[in-house]
Every structure is written in C-alpha cells, then in structure tokens.
C-alpha positions as CSV (number, residue, x, y, z in Angstrom):
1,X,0.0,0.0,0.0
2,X,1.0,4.0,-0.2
3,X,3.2,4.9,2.3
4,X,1.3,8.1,4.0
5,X,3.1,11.0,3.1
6,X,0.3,13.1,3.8
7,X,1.8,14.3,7.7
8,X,5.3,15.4,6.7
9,X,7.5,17.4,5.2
10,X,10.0,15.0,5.8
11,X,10.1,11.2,7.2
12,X,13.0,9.1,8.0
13,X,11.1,6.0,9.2
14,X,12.8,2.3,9.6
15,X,11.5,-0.5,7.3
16,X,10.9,-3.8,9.3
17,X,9.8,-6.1,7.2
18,X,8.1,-9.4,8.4
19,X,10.4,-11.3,5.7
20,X,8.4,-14.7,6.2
21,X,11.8,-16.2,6.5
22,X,10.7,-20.3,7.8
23,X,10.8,-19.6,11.5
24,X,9.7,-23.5,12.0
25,X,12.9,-24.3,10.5
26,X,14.7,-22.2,13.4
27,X,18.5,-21.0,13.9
28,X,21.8,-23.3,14.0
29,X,23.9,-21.8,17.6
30,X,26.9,-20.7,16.9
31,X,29.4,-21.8,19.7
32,X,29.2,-19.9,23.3
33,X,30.8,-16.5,23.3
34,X,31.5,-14.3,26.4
35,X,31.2,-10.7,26.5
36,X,34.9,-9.8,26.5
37,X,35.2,-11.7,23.5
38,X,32.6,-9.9,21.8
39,X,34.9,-7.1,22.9
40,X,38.0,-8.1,21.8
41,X,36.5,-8.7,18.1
42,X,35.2,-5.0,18.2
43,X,38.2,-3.4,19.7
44,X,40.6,-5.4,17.2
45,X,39.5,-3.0,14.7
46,X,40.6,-0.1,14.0
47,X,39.0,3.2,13.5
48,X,38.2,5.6,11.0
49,X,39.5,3.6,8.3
50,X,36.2,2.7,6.4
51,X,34.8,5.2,4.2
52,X,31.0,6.0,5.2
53,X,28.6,4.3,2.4
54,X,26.5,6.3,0.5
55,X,23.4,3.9,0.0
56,X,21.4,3.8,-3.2
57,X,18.6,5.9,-3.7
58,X,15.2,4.6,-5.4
59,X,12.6,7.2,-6.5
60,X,9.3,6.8,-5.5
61,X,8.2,8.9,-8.1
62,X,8.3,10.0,-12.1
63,X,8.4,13.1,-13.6
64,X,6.1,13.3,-16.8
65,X,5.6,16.5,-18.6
66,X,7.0,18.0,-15.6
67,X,4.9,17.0,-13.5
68,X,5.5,13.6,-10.6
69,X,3.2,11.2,-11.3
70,X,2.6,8.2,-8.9
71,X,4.9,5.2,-8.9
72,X,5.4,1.5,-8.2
73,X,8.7,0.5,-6.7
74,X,9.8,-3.6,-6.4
75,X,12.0,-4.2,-3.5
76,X,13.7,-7.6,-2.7
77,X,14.9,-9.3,0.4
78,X,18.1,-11.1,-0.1
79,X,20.7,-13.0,2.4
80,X,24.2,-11.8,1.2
81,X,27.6,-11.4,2.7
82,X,28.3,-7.4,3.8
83,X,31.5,-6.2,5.0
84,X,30.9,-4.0,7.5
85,X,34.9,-3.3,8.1
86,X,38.1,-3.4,6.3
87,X,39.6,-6.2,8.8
88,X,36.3,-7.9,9.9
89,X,35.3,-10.8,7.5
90,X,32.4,-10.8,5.1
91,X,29.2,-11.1,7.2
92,X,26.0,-12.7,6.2
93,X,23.3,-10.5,6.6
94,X,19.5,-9.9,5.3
95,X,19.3,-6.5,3.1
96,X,17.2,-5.3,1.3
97,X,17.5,-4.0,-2.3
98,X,16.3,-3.3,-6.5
99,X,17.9,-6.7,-7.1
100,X,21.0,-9.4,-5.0
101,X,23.6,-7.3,-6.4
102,X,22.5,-4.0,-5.6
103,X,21.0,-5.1,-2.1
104,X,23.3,-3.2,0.8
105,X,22.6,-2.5,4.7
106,X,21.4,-0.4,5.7
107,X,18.7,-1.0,2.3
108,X,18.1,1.6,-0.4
109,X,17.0,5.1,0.6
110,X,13.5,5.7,-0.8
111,X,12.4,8.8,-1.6
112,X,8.8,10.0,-2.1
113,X,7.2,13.4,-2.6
114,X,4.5,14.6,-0.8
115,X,1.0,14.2,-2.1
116,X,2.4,11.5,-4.7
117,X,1.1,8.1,-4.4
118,X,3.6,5.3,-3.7
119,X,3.0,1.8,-4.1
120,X,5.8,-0.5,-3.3
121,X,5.9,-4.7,-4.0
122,X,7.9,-6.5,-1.2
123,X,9.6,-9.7,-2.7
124,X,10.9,-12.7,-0.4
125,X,14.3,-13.9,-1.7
126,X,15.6,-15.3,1.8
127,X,15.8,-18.4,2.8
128,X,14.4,-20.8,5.1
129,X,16.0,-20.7,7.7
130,X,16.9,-17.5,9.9
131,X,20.3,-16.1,10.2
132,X,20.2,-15.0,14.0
133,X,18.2,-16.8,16.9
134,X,14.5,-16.7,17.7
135,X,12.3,-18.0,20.7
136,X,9.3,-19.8,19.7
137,X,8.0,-18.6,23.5
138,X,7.3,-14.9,21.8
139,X,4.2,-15.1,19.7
140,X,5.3,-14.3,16.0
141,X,3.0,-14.6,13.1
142,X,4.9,-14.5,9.4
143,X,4.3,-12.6,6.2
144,X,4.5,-9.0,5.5
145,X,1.4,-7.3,7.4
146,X,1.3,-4.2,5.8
147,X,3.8,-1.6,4.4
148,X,5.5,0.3,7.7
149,X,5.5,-3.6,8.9
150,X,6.6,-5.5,12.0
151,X,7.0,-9.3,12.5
152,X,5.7,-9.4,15.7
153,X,7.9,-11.8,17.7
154,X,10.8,-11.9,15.4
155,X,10.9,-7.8,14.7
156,X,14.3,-7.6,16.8
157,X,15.7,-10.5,14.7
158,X,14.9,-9.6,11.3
159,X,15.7,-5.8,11.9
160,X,19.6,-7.0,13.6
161,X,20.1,-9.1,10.7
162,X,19.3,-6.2,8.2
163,X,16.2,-5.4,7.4
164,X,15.8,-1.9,7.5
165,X,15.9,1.5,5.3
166,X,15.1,5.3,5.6
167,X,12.3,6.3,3.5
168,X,12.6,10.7,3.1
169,X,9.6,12.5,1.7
170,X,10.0,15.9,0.2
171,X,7.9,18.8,-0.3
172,X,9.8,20.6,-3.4
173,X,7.6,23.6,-3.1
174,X,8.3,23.7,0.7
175,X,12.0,23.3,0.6
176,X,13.2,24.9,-1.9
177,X,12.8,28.5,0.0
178,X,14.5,27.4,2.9
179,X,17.9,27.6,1.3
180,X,18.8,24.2,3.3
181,X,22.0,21.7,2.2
182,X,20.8,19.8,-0.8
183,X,22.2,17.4,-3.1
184,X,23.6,14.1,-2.6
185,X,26.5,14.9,-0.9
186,X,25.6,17.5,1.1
187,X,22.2,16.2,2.5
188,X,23.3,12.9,3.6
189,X,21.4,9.9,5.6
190,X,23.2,8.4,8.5
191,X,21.7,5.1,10.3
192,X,23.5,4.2,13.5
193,X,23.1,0.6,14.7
194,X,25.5,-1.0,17.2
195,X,26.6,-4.4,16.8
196,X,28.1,-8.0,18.1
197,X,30.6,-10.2,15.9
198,X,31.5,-13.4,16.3
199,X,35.6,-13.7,15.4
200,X,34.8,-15.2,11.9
201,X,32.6,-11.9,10.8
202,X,29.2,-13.0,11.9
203,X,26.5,-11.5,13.8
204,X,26.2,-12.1,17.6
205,X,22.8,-12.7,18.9
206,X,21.8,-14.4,22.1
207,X,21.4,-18.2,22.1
208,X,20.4,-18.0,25.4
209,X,17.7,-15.9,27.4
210,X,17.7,-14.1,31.0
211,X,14.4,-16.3,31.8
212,X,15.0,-19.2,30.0
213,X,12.1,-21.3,31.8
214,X,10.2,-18.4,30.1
215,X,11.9,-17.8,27.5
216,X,15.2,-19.8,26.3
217,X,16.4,-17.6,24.0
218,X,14.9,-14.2,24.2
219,X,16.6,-11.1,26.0
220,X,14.6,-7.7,26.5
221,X,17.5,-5.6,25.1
222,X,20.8,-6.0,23.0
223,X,23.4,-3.6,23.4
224,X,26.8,-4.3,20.5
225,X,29.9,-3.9,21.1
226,X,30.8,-2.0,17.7
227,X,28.9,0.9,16.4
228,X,28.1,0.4,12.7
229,X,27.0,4.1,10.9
230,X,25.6,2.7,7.2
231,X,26.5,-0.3,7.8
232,X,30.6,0.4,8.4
233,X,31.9,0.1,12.0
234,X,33.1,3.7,12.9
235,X,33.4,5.1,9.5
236,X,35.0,8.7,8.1
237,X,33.6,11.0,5.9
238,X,35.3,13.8,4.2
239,X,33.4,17.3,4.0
240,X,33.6,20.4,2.8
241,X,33.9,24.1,4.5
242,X,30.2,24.7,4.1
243,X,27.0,23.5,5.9
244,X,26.0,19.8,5.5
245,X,22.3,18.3,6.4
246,X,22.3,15.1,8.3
247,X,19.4,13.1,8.4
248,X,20.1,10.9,11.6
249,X,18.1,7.5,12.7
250,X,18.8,5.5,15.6
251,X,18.3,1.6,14.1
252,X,19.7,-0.3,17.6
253,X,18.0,-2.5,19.7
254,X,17.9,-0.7,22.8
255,X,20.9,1.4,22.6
256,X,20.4,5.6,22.8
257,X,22.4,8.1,21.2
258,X,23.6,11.1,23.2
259,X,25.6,13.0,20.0
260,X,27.7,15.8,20.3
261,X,30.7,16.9,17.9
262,X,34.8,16.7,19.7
263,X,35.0,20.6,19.5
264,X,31.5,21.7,20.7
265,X,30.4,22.3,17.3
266,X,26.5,22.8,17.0
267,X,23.8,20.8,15.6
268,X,21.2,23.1,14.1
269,X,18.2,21.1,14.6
270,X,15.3,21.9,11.5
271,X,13.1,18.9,11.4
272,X,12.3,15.8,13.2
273,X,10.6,12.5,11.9
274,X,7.8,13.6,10.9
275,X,7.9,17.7,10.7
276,X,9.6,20.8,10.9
277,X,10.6,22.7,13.5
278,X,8.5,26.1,14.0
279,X,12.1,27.2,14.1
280,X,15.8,26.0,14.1
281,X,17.4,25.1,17.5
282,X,20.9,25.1,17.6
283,X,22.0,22.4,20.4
284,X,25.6,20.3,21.0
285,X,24.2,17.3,22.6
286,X,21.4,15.3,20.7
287,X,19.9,12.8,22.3
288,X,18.5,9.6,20.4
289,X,16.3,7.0,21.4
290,X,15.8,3.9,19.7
291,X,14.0,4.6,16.1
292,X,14.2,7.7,16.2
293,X,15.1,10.7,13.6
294,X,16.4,14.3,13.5
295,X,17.3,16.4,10.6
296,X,20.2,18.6,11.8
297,X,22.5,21.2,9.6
298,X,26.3,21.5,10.6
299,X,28.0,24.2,9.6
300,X,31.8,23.4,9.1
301,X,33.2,26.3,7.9
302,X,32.7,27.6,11.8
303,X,36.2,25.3,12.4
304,X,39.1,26.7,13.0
305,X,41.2,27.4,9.6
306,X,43.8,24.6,9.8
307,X,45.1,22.9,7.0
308,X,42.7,20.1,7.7
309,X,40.6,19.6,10.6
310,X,39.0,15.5,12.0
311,X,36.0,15.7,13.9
312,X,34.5,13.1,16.1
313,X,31.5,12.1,16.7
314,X,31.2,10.5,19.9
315,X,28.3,9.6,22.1
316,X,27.7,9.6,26.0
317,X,24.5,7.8,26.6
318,X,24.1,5.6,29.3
319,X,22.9,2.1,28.5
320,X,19.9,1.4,29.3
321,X,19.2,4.5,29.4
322,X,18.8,7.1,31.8
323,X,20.8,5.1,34.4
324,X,22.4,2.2,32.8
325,X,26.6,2.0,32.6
326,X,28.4,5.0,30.6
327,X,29.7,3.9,27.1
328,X,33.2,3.0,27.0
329,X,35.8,3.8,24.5
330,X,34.6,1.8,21.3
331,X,30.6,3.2,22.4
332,X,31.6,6.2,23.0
333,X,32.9,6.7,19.4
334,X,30.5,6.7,16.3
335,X,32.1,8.0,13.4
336,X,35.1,11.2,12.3
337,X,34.3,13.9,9.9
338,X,37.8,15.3,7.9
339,X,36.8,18.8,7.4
340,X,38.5,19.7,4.1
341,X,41.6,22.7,4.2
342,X,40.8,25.8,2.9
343,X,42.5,26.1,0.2
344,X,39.4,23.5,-0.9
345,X,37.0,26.1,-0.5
346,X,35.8,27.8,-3.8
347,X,36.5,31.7,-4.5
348,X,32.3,32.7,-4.2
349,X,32.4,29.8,-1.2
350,X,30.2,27.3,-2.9
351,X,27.8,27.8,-0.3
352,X,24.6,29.0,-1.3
353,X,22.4,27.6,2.2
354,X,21.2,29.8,4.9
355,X,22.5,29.7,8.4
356,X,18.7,30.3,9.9
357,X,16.0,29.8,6.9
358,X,14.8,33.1,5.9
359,X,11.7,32.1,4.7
360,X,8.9,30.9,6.8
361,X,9.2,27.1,7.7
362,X,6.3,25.4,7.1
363,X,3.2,25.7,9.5
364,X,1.4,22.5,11.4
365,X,-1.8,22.5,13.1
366,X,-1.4,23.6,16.6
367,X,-0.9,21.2,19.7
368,X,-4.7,22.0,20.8
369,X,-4.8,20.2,23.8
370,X,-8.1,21.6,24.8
371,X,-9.7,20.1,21.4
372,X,-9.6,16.5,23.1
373,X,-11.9,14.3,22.8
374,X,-10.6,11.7,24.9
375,X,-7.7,10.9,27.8
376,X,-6.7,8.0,27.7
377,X,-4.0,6.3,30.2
378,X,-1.3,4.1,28.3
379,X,0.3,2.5,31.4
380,X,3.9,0.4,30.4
381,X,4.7,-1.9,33.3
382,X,7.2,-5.2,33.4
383,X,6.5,-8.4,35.1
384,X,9.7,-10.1,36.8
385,X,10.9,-13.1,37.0
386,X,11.2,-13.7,41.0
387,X,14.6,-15.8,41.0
388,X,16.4,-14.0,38.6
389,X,14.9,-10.6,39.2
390,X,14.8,-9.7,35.2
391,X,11.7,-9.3,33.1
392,X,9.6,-11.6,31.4
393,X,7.0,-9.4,29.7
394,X,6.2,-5.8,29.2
395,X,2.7,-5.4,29.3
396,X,0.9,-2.5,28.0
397,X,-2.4,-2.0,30.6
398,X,-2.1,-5.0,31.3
399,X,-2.7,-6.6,27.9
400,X,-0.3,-8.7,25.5
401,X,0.6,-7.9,22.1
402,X,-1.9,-10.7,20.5
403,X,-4.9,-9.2,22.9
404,X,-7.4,-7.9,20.8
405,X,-7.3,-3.9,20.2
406,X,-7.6,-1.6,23.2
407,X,-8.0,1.5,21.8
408,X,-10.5,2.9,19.4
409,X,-10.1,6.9,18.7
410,X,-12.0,8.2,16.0
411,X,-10.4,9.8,12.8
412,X,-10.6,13.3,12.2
413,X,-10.2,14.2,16.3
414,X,-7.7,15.1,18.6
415,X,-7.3,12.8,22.4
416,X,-4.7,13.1,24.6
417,X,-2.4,10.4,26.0
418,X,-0.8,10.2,29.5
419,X,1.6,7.8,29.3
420,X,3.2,6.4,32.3
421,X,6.3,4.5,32.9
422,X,6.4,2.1,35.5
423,X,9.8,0.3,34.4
424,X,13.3,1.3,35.0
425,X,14.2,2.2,31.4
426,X,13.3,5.3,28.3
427,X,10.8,3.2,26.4
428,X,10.2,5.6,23.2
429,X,6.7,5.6,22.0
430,X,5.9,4.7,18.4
431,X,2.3,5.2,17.1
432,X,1.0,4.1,13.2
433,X,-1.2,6.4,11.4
434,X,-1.4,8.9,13.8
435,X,0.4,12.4,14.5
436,X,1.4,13.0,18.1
437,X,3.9,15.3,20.1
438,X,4.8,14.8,23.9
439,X,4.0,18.6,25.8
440,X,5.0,17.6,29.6
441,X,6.4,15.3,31.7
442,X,5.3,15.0,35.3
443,X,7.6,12.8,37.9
444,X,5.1,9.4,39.9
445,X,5.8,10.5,43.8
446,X,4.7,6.7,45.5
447,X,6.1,4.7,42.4
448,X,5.9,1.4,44.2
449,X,2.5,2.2,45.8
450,X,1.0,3.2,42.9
451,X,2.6,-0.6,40.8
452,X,1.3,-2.4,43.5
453,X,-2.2,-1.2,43.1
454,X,-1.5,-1.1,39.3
455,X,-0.9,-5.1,39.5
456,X,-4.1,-5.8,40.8
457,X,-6.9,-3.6,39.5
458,X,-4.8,-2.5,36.3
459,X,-7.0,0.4,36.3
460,X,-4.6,3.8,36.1
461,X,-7.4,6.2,37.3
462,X,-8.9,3.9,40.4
463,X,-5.4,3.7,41.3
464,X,-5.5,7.7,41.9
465,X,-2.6,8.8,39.0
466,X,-3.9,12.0,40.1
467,X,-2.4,12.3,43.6
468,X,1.1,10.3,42.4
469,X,2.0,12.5,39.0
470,X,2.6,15.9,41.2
471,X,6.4,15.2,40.8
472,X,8.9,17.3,38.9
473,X,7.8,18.7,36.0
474,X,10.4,18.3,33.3
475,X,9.9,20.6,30.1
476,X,9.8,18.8,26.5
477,X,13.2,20.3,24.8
478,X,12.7,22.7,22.0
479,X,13.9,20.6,19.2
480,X,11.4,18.1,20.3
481,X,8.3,20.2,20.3
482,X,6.6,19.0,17.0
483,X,4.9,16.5,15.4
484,X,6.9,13.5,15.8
485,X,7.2,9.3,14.9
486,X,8.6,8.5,18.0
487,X,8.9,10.5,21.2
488,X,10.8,9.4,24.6
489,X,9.1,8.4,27.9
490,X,11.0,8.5,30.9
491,X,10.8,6.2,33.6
492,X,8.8,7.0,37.0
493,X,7.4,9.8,34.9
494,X,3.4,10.7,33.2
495,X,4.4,12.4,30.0
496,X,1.4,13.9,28.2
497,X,1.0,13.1,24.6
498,X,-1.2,14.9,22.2
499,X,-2.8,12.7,19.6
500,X,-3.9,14.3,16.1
501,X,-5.9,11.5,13.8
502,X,-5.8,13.6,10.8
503,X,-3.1,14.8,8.7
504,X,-1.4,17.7,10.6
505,X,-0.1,20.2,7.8
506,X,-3.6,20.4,6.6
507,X,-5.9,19.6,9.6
508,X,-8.1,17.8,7.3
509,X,-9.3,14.0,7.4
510,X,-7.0,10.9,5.6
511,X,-7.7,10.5,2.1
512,X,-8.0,6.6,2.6
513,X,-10.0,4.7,4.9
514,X,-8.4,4.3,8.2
515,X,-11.0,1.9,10.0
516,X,-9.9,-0.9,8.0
517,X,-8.4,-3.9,9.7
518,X,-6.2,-5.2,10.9
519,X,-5.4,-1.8,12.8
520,X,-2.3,0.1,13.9
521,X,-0.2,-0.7,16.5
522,X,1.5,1.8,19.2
523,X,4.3,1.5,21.8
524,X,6.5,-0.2,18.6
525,X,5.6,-3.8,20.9
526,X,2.7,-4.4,18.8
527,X,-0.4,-3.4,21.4
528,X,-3.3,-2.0,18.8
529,X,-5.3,0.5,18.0
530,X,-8.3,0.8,15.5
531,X,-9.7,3.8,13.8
532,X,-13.5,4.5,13.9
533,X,-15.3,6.8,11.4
C-alpha cells in the first residue's frame, strides 16, 4: 500500500519487514561466546578507516511532462555477505534491495514526494532458515502485514540481521525556500546501529535468554559492542567548508544516542521524523532514542582554519538509558568527519544555504490540547521473574501484544495520552497512522505504591494517578516540540501526549479509509489501536 506521506515534510522511518523467513525451520547456535570476546573482536579494529557508504537511492516517483506522477517500486529481500569493516570478514546479513547485487545495509533510501502516491511490492528472496536466533515462546505470526510492517515476535531478529531503510519524503515547493544543504553529498542519511561479531565476521545474537524457563532464547534488550553508521563500524567521511544536512536514525535494539561533535560544534536542529521545527534550535548534545530521527544542519566552515581539521563524533548515553553504565571507548565513538583545508574552498564559497532559513518554515496544526476528545491512560509496566529478578513481559495495561485492540479513537479528532512508565528504562513511543507530540512530563511520587495497586486492578485512574503525577515537572526540549514518529518516555514519569488523527499540515481528514483492519499498533511492541469513522 502507499506509504502516508500526507503528515510530513520529511520522514525518515525504519523499514521492518516481516520477511516470512521459515521460523519453524529455526536458527543453528553458533558456539558460546562471552562478553569480552565480543569485545576483543570490536576493539581489534581499527577506526576511522572505512569510508562511510553512500546507499542507493530509489525514486518513489516519475516526472512526466513536468509534473511527478505516482509510482510503483519492487524491492527484494536477499541473504548476502556485507563487510561492515576493512579487517572484519564478510558477514551474512539480510538486506534489502532493486535486485542481490544492488542489495546493501542499511537497504536503499526511498524517496517520495509529498501528495504522490507510492506503491511498493515486497519480494521474499531469503531463505528458510533464519540467520540469528529466535524463541518460539514470543508469539510471531509471518508474512508481510502491511507496508510500515513488523514481525511481531521476530521484529528484533529480522531488523539486527538487516532489514531496514530510511524512507525521506520531500515537499519541493516547501523546501526549496529554505535555502537548506541539498544534493547528494551534502544532505546525507546516516543510520546508526551497534553491533556483536562473532571472530569469523558473523552477527552475535543471544542463544540464550535471562528467563529461560520463560523464555530460552529471548533477551529484552541487545546492546553491541561496535557501532556500525551505514553499515561500516566507525566510518570517516570527508566534507567540505560549508553547511552539510544530516538526516540521523537510531536503528539499535535498545541502545540511545547522546551525540555531540569533539570541538563543541553545533547541531542546528530543522526537522524531526515527521515535521519541521517552528524554528531551528541550535544544540551540542542530541539525544536519540531507539527509532528515532532528526534532521540537523552542521556548519563546518565555523572550524578553526587549519590545514585540515577531523571531527569526532562521539556519544555519551548511558545504556539502558537514563541510568544504565556509561559507554566505554569503542561506544563512546561513532564516526570522524575530515573537514577539508581551505584552500578547498571555492572563491564565491560554494555555499549557497542559509544559516537560519529566511523564509517561513512550514506551518502544522497547533498542539490543541483543549480540542480532546478523549484521555486515555497508556500504562507500560514489566512483570519479573522472581529468582532472577529480570523481566519476562512488558505489558501495555495489562494486555499482551496478541490481545485484541484496546484503543479505538475516531479519525478526524484530537485525544490526549498520559503515558506512564512504570519500568526502570526510556521506552520511546511509536504510534501508526497517527500524529502525536509529547508537551509535559510530570515525575510518579509513591512509584511502588501506585505498581502495587496497578498489579491488581490495572486500572490507572482507580489507582489515583492523580495524587502520584505531582512530581517534577520536566519541560519537552525545544527541538522536540513538534509533530513527531517516535517521542521518549521517561521512567517513573506521566508524560502527556497529544494525539492528532488527521493529517497535521492540513488539519483535514486521511484521504484513505483508516477503519480498515487489521489496525495500527503503538508502543512499537505491537499493542493496537483501530480507527472509527
């Protein structure tokens, strides 16, 4: 089906693809592997010696007459060998791509244009039998579901082994007057994903689970011991004396990205996921979560004029995150920019973008938290295993993923969310279809109390969230105060979420018909929603 490119000016979502891949026929183990071997594989290579990929691009669209007219893309899922360093051997991965030989990871960047019909057919060229481990304990139906798809149960699987892609939708008319970077080499696309290897160049996935008289093989987060920016551990990329556009995703597991540049250089924050900014926000630390996207300008010529100039760019994100360990030296590092001399600069500068756009950035309907129809309480809570103290399920009030839908908003309004954490962990929040922006955070005083009382009426308002959320309240940062894909929700906290079911730079219903089953999920752990008219 058409991707909706209805809400945005510009998306940078992740493609996980339910490959249908013969889960019955299972995974092979690989031989037991400790940590510190895991760590010696990642710290045996060396830095900043892989150029960073520039993945294919695919047009979702045609020009005719001069005018883009709808299109219909094929895209394949292959298993082929990737090398995703100069000293690390080949490793088999699943990727997608046009065709086997053009197939890379991360997958071909699609991009669409606003208001133009896309239509894309998913092929199944893998194999039987799955690359990385899977436990037959989580519930995991096969096929592709629909477009922006997840195989429940096996979503972390197919997405470590490969699976994945940005997809970028532009608005020409919208763009064009903002005097941002463009062109290929200056508006650039950069997927970070940490990663395990075993010593011979293959993936590392756990063979065995925290709980495994729950689960044998499943873990509820993976943290590698490399980090991989499209698809090369700790890559370089050369750049000019002039300002670039980053389009950053987060593809880990679990892992967040606090970014920030070696010599304080800005990001100059224009766009999120799913919108732009009502204004730039200039910031030096960006923080990440999992899924997540910014769209961030750097200007380079602000470094000092040296014949050549390397810039890191490192990360300092706890893991988990907030209060997990601090990332060590191979975490800590994600990729070097070599700023070109000067004498590479042109005579007129070659630099025709704006600092701050001088035209007006494009306008969203407003947060209108007062229009609500509806409040509904999203309450994320984990039951623990009692020997091992670890968790066994995240439950999302109180239901599982293959519950039937909870929540049934109605398309065309506005509700709002309060979304409370009840876990130790930032567990982003992912909705389908729907437009949504976080405008508060409130700390839980009587966290325990208020669990408790959770775990046996599993009712958030009998349980009086009212007298616990008069914590802290923790402002939303600037650069986050838009329409976004995913937005972070902190643990021990309420965070209010505005909901728009309609498309947010017009205010006006979806052009499709958004009842249909099977639904949409939320919480990006598969709990669903469906759409009433």
């Amino acid at each position: 089906m058409a991707p909706t490119t209805t809400t945005a000016e510009l998306a940078a979502l992740l493609l996980i693809v339910a490959a249908a891949v013969g889960v019955a026929a299972g995974f092979r183990p690989g031989p037991p592997v400790s940590e510190d071997t895991l760590e010696k594989v990642a710290a045996s290579l060396e830095m900043y010696v892989d150029l960073l990929p520039q993945m294919p691009k695919v047009l979702g669209y045609s020009i005719k007459y001069g005018r883009p007219t709808p299109a219909h893309l094929t895209i394949g899922m292959y298993q082929k060998k990737w090398k995703f360093h100069r000293d690390l051997p080949a490793t088999t991965v699943f990727v997608f791509g046009t065709s086997a030989s053009t197939a890379t990871f991360p997958g071909p960047t699609i991009e669409a244009l606003q208001g133009v019909p896309l239509w894309v057919t998913w092929e199944n060229h893998l194999p039987d039998r799955h690359i990385l481990p899977w436990d037959p304990t989580v519930p995991s139906p096969g096929g592709v579901l629909w477009y922006h798809d997840h195989a429940l149960g096996l979503t972390r699987a197919n997405l470590l082994a490969g699976l994945l892609g940005a997809y970028v939708i532009r608005n020409p008319g919208a763009e064009a007057p903002l005097g941002l970077p463009a062109g290929d080499t200056l508006d650039r696309v950069l997927v970070l994903a940490d990663r395990s290897f075993y010593p011979d160049g293959s993936l590392y996935m756990n063979c065995t689970g925290d709980n495994p008289g729950v689960h044998p093989q499943w873990q509820p987060e993976y943290f590698g011991a490399a980090v991989t920016v499209n698809g090369k551990a700790w890559p370089f990329l050369p750049v000019a004396r002039r300002r670039h556009r980053f389009r950053l995703i987060n593809a880990s597991n679990a892992r967040f990205f606090n970014l920030s540049l070696s010599n304080g250089l800005p990001f100059l924050v224009v766009a999120s996921d799913t919108s732009y900014l009502p204004r730039p926000v200039a910031v030096t630390h960006l923080l990440v979560a999992v899924a997540e996207a910014f769209d961030v300008v750097v200007d380079f010529s602000a470094v000092s004029a040296e014949a050549a100039v390397e810039l890191e760019l490192v990360n300092t994100a706890p893991y988990p995150y907030p209060d997990g360990d601090a990332p060590g030296h191979l975490t800590g590092k994600v990729m070097k920019f070599v700023v070109a001399p000067p004498s590479r600069v042109p005579a007129d500068g070659g630099d025709r973008s704006r600092v701050v756009p001088a035209a007006r950035l494009p306008e969203y309907v407003k947060v209108g938290e007062e229009e609500a129809v509806k409040k509904r309480y999203i309450v994320m809570y984990e039951y623990e295993d009692e020997a091992t103290g670890s968790p066994t399920h995240l439950y999302i009030n109180g239901k599982r993923p293959e519950d039937p839908a909870t929540e049934t908003p109605a398309a065309g309004t506005t509700e709002v969310w309060e979304v409370i954490n009840l876990t130790q962990d930032n567990h982003p929040l992912h909705l389908h279809l729907a437009a949504f922006q976080a405008v508060r955070a409130r700390g839980l005083v009587g966290v325990e109390e208020f669990r408790r009382c959770m775990g046996r009426l599993n009712d958030a308002a009998r349980c009086g969230v009212g007298r616990h959320a008069v914590g802290e309240e923790v402002a939303v940062p600037e650069h986050e105060r838009t329409w976004k894909n995913v937005v972070k929700i902190a643990p021990g906290f309420v965070t209010t979420v505005v909901v728009k079911f309609m498309m947010v730079d017009t205010g006006r219903n979806y052009p499709f018909d958004a009842t249909a089953e099977p639904g949409y999920v939320y919480i990006a752990t598969f709990w669903t929603m469906r759409t009433t008219p």
